[in-house]
C-alpha positions in Angstrom: 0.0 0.0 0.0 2.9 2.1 0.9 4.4 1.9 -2.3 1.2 2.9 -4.4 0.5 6.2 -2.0 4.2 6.9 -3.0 3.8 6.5 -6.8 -0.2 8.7 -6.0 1.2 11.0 -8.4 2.0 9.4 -11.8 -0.8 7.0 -11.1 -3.1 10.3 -11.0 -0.9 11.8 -14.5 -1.7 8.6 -16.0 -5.4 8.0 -15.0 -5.3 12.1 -15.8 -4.3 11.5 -19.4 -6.9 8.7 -19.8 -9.4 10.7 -19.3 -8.5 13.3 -20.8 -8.2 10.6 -24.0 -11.7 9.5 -23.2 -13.5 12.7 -23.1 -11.7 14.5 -26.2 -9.9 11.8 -28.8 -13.1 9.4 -28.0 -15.7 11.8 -27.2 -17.0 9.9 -23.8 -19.7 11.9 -22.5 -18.5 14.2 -18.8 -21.8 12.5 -17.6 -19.3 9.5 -17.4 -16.4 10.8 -15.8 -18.8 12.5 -12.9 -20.7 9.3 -12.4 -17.2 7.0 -11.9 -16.3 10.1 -9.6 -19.8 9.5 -7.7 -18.8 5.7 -7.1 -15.3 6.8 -5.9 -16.9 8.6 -3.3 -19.5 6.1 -2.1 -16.2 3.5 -1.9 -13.7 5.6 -0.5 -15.0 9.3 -0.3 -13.1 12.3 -1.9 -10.6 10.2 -3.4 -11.4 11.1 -7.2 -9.6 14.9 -6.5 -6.3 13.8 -5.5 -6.1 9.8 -7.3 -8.2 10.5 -10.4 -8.7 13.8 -11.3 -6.5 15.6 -14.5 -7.0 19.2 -13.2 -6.3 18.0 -9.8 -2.8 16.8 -11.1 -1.7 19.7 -12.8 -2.6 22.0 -9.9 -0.6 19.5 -7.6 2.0 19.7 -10.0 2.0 23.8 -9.9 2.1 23.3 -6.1 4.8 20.7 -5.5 7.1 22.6 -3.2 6.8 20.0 -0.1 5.3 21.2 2.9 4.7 24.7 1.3 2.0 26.5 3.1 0.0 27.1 0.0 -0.2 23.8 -1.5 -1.4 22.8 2.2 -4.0 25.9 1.8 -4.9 24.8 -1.8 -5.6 21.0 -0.7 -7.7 22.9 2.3 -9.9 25.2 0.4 -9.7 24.2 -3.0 -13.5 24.7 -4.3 -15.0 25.1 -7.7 -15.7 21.4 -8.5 -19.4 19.3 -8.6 -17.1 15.6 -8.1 -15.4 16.9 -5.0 -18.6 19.0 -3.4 -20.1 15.3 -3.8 -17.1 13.3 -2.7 -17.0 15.4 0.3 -19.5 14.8 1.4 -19.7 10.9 0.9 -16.1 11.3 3.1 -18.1 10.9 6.1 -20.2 7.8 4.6 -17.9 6.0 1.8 -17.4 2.6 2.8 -13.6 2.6 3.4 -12.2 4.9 6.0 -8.5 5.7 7.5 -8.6 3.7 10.8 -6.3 3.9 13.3 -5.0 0.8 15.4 -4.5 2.7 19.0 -2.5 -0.6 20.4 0.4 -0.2 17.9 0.3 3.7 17.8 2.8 5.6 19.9 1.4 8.5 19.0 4.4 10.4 17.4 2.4 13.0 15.2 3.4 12.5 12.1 0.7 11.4 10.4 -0.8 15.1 12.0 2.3 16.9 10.1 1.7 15.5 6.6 -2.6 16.1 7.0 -3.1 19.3 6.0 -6.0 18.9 7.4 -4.8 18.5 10.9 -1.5 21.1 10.0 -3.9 23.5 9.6 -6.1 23.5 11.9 -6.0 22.4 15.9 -9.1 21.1 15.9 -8.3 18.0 13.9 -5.8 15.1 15.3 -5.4 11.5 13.5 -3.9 10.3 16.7 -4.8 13.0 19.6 -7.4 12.4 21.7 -10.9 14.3 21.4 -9.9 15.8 17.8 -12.1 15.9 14.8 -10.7 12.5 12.7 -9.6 14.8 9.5 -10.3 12.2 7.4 -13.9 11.6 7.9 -13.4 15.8 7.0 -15.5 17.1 4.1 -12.0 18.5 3.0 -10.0 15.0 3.2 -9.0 14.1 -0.3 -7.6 10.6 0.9 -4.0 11.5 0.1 -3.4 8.7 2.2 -0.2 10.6 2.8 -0.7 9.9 7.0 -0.4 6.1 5.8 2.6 6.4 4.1 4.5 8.2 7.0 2.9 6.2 9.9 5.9 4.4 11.1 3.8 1.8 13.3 1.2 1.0 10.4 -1.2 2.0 12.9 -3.4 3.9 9.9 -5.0 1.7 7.8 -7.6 2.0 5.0 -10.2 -0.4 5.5 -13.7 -0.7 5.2 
């Protein structure tokens, strides 16, 4: 798993590209592309923005600079977008869902310092105690980026 969230990017330039392919060289309808965003929600919420999503890529791309304040802002308030008003929504609902194993956590924070979610504001925690759980966040676009740097494997995505 550790190794796909790595590669998050080129997997999202090439799933970009296809549909870009789709909707312009084979004329698939955008009814198409916002119904397979739809069912990416209801299976693992607002996934589609930062897995799936062409525009999404580029403006990660234009933002790249790690742990730059404004690509932590953009993830935060980025707005504009019918697929990620929905996914956000079905965050809260979608079928699989960061859990954390508090046994093998040692609560080191660093899934909190990769969230911009929970780098931006207090009131979200991954691992603290009577936080808001950012990913369950109508702004949570399942980076999966608190995964990749748990050092325990104490965040999982499961249903």
């Amino acid at each position: 798993m550790k190794n796909i969230i790595k590669n998050r990017l080129i997997l999202q330039g090439i799933i970009g590209l296809t549909i870009y392919v789709s909707l312009f060289v084979f004329n698939i309808s955008l009814k198409w592309i916002v119904l397979a965003g739809i069912i990416t929600g209801i299976f693992v919420g607002k996934a589609f923005c930062r897995w799936i999503c062409p525009i999404g890529f580029f403006m990660e791309i234009l933002f790249s600079k790690k742990n730059d304040k404004s690509k932590q802002l953009y993830m935060y308030y980025k707005a504009g977008c019918p697929i990620a008003w929905i996914n956000g929504i079905l965050n809260r609902y979608s079928l699989f869902k960061i859990k954390r194993d508090i046994n093998s956590c040692r609560k080191c924070g660093k899934c909190d310092n990769v969230c911009y979610i929970a780098s931006l504001n207090n009131d979200y925690s991954l691992y603290r105690e009577n936080k808001k759980e950012p990913s369950l966040d109508f702004k949570c676009s399942k980076c999966l980026e608190c995964i990749k740097e748990c050092p325990n494997n104490s965040l999982k995505l499961e249903i």
